[in-house]
Each structure stands twice: as C-alpha cells, then as structure tokens.
PDB file of N, CA, C, O and CB in Angstrom:
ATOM      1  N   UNK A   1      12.744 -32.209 -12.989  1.00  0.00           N
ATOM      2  CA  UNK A   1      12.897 -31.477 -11.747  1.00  0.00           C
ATOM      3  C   UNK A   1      11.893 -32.009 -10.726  1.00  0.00           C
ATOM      4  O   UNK A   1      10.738 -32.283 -11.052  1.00  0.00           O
ATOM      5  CB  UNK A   1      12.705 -29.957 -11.975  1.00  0.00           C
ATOM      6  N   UNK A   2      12.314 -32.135  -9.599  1.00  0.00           N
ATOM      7  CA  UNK A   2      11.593 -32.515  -8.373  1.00  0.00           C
ATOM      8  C   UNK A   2      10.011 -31.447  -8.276  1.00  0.00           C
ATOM      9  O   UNK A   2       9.995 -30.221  -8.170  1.00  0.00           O
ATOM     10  CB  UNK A   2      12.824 -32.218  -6.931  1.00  0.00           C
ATOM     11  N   UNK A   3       9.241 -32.036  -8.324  1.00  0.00           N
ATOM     12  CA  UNK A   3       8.020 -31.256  -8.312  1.00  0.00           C
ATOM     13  C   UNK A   3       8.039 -30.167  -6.995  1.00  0.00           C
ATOM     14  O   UNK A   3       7.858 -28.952  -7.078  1.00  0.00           O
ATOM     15  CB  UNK A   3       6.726 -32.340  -8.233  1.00  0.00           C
ATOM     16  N   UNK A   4       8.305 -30.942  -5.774  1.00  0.00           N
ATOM     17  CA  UNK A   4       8.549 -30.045  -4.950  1.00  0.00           C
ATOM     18  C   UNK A   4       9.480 -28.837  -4.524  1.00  0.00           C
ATOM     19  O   UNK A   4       9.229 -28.233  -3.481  1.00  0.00           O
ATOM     20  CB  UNK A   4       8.543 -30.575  -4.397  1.00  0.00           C
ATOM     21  N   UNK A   5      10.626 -28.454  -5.376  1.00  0.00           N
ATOM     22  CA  UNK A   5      11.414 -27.869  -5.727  1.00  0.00           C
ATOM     23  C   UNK A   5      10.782 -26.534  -6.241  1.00  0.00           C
ATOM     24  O   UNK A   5      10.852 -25.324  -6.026  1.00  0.00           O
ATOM     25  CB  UNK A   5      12.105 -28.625  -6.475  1.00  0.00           C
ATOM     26  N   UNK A   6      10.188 -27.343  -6.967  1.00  0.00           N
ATOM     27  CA  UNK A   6       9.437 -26.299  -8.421  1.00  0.00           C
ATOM     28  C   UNK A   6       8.286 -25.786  -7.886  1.00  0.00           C
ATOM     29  O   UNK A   6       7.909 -24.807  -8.530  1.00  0.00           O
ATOM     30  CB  UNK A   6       8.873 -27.193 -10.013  1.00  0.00           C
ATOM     31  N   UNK A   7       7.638 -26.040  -7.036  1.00  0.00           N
ATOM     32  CA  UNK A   7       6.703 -25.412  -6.018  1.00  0.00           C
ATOM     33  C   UNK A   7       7.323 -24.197  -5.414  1.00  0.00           C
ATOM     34  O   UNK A   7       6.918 -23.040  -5.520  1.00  0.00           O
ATOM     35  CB  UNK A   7       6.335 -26.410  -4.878  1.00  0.00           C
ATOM     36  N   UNK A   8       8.564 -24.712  -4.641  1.00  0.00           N
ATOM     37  CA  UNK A   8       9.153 -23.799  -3.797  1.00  0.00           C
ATOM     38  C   UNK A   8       9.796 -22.998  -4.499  1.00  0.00           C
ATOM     39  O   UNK A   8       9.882 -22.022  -3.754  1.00  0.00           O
ATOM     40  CB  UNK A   8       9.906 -24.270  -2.870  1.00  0.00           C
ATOM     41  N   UNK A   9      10.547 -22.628  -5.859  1.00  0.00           N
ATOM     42  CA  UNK A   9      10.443 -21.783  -6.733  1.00  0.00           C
ATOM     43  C   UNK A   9       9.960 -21.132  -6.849  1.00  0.00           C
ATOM     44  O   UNK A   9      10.161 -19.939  -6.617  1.00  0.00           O
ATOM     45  CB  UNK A   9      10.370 -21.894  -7.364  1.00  0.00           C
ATOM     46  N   UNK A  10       8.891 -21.790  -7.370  1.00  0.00           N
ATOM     47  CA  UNK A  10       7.361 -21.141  -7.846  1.00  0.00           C
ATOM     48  C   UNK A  10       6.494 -19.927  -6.351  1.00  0.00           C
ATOM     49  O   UNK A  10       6.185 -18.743  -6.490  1.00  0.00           O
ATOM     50  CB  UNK A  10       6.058 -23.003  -8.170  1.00  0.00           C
ATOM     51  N   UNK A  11       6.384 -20.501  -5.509  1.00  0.00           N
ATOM     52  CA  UNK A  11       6.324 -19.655  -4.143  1.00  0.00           C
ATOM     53  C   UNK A  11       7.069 -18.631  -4.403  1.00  0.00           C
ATOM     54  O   UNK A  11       6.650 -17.557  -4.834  1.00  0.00           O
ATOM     55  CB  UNK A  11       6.830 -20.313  -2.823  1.00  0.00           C
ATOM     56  N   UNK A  12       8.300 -18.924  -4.138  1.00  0.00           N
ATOM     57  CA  UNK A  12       9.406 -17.775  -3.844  1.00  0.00           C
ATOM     58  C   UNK A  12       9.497 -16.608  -4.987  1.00  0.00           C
ATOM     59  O   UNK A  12       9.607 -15.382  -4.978  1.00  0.00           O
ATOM     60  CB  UNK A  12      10.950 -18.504  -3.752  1.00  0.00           C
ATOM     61  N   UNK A  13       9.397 -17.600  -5.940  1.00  0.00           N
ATOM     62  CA  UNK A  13       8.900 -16.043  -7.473  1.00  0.00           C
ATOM     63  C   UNK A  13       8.082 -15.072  -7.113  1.00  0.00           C
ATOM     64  O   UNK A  13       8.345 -13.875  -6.998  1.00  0.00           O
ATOM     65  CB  UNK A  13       7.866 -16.519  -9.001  1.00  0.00           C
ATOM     66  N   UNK A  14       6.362 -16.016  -6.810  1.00  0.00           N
ATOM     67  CA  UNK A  14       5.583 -15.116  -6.223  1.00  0.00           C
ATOM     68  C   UNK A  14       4.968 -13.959  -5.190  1.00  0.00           C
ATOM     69  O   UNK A  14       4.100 -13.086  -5.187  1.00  0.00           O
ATOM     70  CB  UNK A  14       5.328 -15.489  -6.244  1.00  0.00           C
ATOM     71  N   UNK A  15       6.358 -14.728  -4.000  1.00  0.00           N
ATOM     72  CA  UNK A  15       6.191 -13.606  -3.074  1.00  0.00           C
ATOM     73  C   UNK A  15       7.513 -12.606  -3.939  1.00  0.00           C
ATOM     74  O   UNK A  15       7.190 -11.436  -3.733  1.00  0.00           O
ATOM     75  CB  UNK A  15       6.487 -14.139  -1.119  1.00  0.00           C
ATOM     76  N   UNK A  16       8.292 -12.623  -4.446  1.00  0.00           N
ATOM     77  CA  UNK A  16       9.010 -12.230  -4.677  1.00  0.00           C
ATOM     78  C   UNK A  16       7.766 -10.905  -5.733  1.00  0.00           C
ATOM     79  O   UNK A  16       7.411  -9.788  -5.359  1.00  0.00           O
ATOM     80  CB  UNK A  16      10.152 -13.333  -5.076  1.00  0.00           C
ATOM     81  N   UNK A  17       7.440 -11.558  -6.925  1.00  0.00           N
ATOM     82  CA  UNK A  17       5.963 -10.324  -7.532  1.00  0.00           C
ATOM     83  C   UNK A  17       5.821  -9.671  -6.577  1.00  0.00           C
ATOM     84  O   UNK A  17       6.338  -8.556  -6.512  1.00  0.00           O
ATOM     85  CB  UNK A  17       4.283 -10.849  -7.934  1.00  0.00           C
ATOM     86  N   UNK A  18       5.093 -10.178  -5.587  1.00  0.00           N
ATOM     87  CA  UNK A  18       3.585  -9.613  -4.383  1.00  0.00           C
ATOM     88  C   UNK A  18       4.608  -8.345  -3.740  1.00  0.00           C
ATOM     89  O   UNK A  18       4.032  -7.291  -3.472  1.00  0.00           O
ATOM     90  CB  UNK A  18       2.854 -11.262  -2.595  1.00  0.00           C
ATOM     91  N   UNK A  19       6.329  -8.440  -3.451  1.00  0.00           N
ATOM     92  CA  UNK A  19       6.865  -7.454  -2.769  1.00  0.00           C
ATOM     93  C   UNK A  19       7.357  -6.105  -3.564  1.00  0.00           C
ATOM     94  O   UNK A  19       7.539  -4.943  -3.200  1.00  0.00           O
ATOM     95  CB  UNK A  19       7.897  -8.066  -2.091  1.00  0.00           C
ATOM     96  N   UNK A  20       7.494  -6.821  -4.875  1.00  0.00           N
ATOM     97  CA  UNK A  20       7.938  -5.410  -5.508  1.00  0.00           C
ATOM     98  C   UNK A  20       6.986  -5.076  -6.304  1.00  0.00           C
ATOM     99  O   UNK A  20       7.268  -4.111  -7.015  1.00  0.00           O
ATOM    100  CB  UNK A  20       9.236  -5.345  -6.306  1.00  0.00           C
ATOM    101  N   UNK A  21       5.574  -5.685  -6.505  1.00  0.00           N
ATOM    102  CA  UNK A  21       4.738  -4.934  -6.559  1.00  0.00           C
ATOM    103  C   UNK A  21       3.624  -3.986  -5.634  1.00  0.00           C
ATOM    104  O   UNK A  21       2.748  -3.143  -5.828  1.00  0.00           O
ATOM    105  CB  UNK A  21       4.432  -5.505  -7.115  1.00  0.00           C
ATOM    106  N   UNK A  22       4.185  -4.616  -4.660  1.00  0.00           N
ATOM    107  CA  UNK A  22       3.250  -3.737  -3.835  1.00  0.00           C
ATOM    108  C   UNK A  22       3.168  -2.471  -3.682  1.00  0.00           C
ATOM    109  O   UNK A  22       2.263  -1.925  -3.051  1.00  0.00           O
ATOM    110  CB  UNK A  22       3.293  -3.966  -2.802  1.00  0.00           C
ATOM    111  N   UNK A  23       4.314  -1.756  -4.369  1.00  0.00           N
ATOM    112  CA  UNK A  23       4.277  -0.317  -3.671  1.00  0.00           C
ATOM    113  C   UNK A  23       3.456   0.160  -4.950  1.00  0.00           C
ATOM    114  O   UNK A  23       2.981   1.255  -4.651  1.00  0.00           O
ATOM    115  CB  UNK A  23       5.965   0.604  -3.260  1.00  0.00           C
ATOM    116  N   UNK A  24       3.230  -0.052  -5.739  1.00  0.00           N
ATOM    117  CA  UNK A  24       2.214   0.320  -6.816  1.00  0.00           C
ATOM    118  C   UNK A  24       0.688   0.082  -6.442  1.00  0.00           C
ATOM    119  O   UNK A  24      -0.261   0.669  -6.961  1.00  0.00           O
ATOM    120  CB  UNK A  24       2.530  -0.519  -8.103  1.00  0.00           C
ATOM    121  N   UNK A  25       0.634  -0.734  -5.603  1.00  0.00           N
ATOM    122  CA  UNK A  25      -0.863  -0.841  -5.319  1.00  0.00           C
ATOM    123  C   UNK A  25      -1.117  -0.024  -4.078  1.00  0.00           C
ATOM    124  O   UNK A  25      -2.278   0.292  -3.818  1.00  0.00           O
ATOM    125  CB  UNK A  25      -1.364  -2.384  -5.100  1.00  0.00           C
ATOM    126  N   UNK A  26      -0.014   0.385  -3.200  1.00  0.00           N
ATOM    127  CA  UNK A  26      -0.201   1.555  -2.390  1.00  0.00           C
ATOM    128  C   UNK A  26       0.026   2.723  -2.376  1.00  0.00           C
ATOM    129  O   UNK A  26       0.061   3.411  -1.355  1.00  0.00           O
ATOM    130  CB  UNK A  26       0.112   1.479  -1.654  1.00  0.00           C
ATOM    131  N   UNK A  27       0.298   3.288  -4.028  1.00  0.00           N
ATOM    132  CA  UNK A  27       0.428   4.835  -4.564  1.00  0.00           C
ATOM    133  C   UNK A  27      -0.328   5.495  -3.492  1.00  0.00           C
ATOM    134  O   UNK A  27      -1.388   5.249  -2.917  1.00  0.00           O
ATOM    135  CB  UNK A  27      -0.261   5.201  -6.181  1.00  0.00           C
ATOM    136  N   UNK A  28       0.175   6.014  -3.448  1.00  0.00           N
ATOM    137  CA  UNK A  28      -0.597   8.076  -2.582  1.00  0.00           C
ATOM    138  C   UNK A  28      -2.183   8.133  -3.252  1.00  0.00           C
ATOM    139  O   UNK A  28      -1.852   8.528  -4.370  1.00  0.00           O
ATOM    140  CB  UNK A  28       0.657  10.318  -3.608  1.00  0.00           C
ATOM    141  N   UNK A  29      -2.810   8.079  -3.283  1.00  0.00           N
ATOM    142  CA  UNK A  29      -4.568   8.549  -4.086  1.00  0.00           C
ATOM    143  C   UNK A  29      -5.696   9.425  -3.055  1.00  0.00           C
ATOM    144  O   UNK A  29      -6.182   9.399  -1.924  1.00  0.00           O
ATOM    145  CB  UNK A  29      -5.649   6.757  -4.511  1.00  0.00           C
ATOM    146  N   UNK A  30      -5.707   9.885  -3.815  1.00  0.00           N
ATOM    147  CA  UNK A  30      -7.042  11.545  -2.607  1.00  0.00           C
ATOM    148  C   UNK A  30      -6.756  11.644  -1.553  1.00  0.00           C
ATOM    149  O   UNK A  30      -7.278  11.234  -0.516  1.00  0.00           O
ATOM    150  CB  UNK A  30      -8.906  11.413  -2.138  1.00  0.00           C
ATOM    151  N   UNK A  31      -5.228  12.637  -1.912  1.00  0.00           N
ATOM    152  CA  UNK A  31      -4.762  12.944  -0.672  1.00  0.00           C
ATOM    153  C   UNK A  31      -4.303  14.519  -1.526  1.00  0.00           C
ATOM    154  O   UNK A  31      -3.682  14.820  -2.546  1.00  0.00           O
ATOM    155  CB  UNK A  31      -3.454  11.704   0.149  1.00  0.00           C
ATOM    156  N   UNK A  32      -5.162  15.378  -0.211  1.00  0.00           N
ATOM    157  CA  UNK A  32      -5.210  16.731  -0.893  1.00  0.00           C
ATOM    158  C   UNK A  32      -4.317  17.549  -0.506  1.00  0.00           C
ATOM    159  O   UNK A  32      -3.665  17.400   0.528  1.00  0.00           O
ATOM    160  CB  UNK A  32      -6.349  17.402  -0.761  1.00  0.00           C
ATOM    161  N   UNK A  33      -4.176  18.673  -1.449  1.00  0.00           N
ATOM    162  CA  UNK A  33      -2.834  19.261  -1.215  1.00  0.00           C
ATOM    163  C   UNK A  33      -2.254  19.736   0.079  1.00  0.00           C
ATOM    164  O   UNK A  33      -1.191  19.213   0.413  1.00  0.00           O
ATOM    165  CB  UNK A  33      -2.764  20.271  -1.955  1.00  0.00           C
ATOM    166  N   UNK A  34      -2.709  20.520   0.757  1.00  0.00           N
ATOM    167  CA  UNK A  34      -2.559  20.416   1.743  1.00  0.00           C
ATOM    168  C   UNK A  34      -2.468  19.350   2.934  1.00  0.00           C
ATOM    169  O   UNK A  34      -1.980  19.739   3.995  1.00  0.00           O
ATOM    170  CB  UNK A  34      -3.063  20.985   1.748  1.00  0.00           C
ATOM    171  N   UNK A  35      -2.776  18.425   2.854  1.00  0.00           N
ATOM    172  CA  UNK A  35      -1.824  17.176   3.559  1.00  0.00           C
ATOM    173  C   UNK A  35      -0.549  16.802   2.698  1.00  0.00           C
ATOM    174  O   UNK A  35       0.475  16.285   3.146  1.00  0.00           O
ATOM    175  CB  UNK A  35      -2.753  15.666   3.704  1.00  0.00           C
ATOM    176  N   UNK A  36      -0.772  17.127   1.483  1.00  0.00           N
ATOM    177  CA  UNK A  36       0.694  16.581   0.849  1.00  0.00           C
ATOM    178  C   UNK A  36       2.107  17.606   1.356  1.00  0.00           C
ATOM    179  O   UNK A  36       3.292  17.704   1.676  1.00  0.00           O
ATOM    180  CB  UNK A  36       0.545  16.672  -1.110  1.00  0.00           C
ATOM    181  N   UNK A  37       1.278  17.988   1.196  1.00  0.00           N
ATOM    182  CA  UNK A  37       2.537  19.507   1.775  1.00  0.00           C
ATOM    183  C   UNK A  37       2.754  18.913   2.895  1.00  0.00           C
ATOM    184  O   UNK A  37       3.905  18.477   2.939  1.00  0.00           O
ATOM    185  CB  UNK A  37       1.942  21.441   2.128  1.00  0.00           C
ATOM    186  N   UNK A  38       1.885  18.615   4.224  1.00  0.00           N
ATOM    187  CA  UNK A  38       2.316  18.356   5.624  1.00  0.00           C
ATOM    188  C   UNK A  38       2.777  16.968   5.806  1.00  0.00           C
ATOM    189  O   UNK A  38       3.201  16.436   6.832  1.00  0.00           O
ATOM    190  CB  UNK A  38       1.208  18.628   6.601  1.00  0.00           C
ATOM    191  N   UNK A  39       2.616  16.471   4.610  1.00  0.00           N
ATOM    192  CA  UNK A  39       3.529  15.142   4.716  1.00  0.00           C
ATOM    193  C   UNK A  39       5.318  14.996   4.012  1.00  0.00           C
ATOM    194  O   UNK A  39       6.047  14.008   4.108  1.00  0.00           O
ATOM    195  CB  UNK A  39       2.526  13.981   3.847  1.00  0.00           C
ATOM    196  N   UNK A  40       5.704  16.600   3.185  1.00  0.00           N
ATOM    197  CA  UNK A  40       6.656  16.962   2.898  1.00  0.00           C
ATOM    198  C   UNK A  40       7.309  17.691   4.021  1.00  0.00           C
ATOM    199  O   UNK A  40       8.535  17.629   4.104  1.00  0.00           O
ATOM    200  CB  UNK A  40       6.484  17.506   1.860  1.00  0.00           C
ATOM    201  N   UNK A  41       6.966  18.034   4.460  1.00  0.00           N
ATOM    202  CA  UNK A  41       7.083  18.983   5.542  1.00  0.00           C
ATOM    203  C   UNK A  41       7.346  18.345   6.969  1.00  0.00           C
ATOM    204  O   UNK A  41       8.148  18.829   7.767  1.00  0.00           O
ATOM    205  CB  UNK A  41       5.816  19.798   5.573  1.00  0.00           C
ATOM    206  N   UNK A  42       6.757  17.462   7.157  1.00  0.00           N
ATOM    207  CA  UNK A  42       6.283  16.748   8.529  1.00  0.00           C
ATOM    208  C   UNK A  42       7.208  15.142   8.547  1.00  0.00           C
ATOM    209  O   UNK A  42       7.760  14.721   7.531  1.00  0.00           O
ATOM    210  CB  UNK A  42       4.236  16.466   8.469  1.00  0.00           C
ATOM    211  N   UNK A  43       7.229  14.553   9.602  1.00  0.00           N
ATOM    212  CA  UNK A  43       8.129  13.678   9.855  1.00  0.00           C
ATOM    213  C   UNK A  43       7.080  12.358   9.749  1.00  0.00           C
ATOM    214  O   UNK A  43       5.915  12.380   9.352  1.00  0.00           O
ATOM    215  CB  UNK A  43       8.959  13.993  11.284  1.00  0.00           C
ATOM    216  N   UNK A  44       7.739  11.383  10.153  1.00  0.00           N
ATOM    217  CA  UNK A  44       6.880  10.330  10.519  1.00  0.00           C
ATOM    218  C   UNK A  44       5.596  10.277  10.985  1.00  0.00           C
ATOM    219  O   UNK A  44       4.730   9.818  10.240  1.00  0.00           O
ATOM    220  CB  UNK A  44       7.361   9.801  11.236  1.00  0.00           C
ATOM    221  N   UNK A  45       5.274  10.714  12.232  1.00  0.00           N
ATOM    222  CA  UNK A  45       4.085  11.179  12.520  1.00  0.00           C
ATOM    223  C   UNK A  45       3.168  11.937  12.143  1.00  0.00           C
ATOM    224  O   UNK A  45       2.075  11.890  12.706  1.00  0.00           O
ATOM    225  CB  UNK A  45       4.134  11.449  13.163  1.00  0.00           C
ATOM    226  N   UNK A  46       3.418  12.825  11.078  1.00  0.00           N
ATOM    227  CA  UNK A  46       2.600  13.411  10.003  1.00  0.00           C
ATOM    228  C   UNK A  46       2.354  12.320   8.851  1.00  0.00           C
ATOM    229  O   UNK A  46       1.234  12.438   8.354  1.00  0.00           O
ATOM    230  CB  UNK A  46       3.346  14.729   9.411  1.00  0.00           C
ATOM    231  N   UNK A  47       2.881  11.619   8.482  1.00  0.00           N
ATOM    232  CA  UNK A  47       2.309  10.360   7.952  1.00  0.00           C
ATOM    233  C   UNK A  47       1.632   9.619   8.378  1.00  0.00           C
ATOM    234  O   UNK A  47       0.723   9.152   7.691  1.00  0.00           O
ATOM    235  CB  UNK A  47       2.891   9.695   7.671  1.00  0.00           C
ATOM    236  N   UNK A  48       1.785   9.332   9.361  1.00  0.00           N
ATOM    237  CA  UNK A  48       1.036   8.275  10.006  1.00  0.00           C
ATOM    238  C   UNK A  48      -0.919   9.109  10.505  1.00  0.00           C
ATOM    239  O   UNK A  48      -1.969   8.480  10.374  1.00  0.00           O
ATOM    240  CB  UNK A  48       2.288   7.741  11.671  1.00  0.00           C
ATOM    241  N   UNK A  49      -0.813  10.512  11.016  1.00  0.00           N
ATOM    242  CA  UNK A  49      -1.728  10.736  11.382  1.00  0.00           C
ATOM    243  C   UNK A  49      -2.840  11.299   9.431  1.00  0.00           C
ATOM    244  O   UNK A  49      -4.055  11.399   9.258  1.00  0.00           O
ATOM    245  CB  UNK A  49      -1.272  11.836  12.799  1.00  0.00           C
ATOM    246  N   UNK A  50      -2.134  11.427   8.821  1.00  0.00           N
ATOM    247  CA  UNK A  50      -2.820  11.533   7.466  1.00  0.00           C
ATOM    248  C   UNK A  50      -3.168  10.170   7.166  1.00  0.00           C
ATOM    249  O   UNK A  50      -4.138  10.059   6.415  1.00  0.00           O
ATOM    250  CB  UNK A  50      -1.926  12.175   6.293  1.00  0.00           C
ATOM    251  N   UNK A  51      -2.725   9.296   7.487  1.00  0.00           N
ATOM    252  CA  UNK A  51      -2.986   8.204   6.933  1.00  0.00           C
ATOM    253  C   UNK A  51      -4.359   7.187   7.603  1.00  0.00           C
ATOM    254  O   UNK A  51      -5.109   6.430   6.987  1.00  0.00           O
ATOM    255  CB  UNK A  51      -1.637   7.589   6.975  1.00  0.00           C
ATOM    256  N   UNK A  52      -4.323   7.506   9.019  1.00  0.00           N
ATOM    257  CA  UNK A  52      -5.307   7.435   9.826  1.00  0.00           C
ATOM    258  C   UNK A  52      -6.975   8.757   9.027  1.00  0.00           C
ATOM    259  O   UNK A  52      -8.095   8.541   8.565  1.00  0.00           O
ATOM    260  CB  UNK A  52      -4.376   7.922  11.544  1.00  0.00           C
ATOM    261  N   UNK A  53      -6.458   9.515   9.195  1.00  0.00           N
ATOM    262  CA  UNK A  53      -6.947  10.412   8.902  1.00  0.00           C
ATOM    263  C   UNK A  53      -7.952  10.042   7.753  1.00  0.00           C
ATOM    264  O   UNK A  53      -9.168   9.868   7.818  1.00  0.00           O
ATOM    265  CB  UNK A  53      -6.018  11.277   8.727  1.00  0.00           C
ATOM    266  N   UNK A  54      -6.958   9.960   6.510  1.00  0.00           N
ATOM    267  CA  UNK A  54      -7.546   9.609   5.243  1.00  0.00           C
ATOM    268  C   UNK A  54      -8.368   7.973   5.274  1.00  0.00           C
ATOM    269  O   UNK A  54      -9.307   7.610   4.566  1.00  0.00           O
ATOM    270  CB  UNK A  54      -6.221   9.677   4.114  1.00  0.00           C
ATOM    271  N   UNK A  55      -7.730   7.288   6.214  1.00  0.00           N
ATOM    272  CA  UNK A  55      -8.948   6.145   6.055  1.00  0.00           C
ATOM    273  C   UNK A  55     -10.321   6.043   6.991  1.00  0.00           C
ATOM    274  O   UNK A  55     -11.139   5.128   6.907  1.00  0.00           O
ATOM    275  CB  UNK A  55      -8.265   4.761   6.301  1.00  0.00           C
ATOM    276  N   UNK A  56     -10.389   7.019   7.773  1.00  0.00           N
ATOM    277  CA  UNK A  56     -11.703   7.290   8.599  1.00  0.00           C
ATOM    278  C   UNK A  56     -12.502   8.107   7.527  1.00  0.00           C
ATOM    279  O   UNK A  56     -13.641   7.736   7.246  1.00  0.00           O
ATOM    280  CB  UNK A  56     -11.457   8.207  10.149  1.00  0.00           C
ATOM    281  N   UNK A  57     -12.101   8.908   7.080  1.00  0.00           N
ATOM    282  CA  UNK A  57     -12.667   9.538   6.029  1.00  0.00           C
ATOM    283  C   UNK A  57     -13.370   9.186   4.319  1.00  0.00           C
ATOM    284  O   UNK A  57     -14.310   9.654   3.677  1.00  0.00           O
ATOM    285  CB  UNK A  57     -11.765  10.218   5.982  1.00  0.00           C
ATOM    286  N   UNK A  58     -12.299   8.089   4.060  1.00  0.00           N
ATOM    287  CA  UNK A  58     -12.845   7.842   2.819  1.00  0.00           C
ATOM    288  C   UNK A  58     -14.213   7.182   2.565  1.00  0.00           C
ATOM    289  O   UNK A  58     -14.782   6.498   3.416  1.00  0.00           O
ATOM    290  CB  UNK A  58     -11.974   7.151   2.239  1.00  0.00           C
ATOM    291  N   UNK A  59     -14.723   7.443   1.285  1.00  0.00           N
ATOM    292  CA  UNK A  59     -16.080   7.211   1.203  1.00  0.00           C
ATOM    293  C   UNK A  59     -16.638   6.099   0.929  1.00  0.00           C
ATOM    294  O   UNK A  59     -16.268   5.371   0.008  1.00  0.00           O
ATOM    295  CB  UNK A  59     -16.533   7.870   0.499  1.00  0.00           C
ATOM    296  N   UNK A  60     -17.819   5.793   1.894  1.00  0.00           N
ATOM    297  CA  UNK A  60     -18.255   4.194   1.833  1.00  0.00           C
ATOM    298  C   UNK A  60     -17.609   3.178   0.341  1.00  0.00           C
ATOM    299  O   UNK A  60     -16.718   2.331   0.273  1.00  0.00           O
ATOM    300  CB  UNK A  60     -20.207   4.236   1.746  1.00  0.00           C
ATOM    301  N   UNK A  61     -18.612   3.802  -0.772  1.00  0.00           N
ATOM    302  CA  UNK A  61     -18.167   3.136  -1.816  1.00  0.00           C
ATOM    303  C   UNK A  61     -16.405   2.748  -1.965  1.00  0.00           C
ATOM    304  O   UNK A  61     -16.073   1.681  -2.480  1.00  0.00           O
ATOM    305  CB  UNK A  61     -18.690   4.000  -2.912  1.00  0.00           C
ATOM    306  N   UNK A  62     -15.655   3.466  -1.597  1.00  0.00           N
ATOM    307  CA  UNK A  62     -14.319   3.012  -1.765  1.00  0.00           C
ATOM    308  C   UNK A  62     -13.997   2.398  -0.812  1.00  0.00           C
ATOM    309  O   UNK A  62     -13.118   1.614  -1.170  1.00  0.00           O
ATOM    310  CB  UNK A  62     -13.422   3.861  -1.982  1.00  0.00           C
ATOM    311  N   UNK A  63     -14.231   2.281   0.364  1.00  0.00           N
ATOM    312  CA  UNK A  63     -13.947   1.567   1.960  1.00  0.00           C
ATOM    313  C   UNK A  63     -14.222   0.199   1.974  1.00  0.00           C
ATOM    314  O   UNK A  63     -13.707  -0.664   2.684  1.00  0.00           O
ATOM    315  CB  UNK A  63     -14.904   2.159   3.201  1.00  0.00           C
ATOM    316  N   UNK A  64     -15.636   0.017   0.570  1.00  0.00           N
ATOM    317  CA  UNK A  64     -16.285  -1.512   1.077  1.00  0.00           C
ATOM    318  C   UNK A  64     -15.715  -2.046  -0.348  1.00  0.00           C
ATOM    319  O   UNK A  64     -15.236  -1.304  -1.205  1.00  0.00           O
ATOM    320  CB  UNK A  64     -18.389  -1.720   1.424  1.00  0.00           C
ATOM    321  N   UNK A  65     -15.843  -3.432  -0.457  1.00  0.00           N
ATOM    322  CA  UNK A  65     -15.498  -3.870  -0.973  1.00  0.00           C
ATOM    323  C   UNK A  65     -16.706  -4.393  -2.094  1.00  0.00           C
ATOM    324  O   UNK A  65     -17.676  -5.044  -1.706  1.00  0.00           O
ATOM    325  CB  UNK A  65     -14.777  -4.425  -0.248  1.00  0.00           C
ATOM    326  N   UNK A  66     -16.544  -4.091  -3.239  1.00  0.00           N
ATOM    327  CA  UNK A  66     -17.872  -4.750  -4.106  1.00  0.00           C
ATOM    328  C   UNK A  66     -17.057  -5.421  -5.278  1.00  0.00           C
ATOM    329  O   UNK A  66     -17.647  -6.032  -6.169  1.00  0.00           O
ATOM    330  CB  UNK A  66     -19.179  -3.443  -4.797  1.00  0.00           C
TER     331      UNK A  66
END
C-alpha cells in the first residue's frame, strides 16, 4: 500500500476516535442540582449561561493544568 494512503487512513481513523469520543470527555461533572434542573427546564440559553457560569467558578486546582 502506498504509504501515503495509509497516512491518510490513518488520519481519518483518528479524527474519526477524537469525534466520537469526545462526548465522553465532556460528560456533565459538578454541576449541582439545581442548575441541572434549570438546564432540564431551560432552553439553550440556560445552558450556555451554566456553562459560563460553571467555568468562572471552578476551582484553581481543576482550571490549571498540572
């Protein structure tokens, strides 16, 4: 097989991983009940402002990267 072929395979597999795994690496996490409710409850923009919300908030150690 053409090496370069097999690259571009090989690429395309991987983004292909990176997309259907991603939604596992962006599970829901310390998000308290009461926003969960207002994100059942609430439309788009209740997502979006929890989500803002929850990343001004979270705590150094989880924000930075070590």
């Amino acid at each position: 097989m053409n090496p370069f072929l097999h690259s571009i395979k090989l690429n395309t597999f991987l983004i292909f991983l990176l997309i259907i795994g991603s939604p596992a690496l962006l599970m829901a996490h310390g998000v308290s009940a009461s926003d969960q409710q207002t994100m059942l409850e609430g439309g788009i923009l209740a997502h979006i402002w929890i989500g803002a919300k929850h990343m001004v908030e979270q705590k150094p150690s989880v924000a930075t990267l070590h």
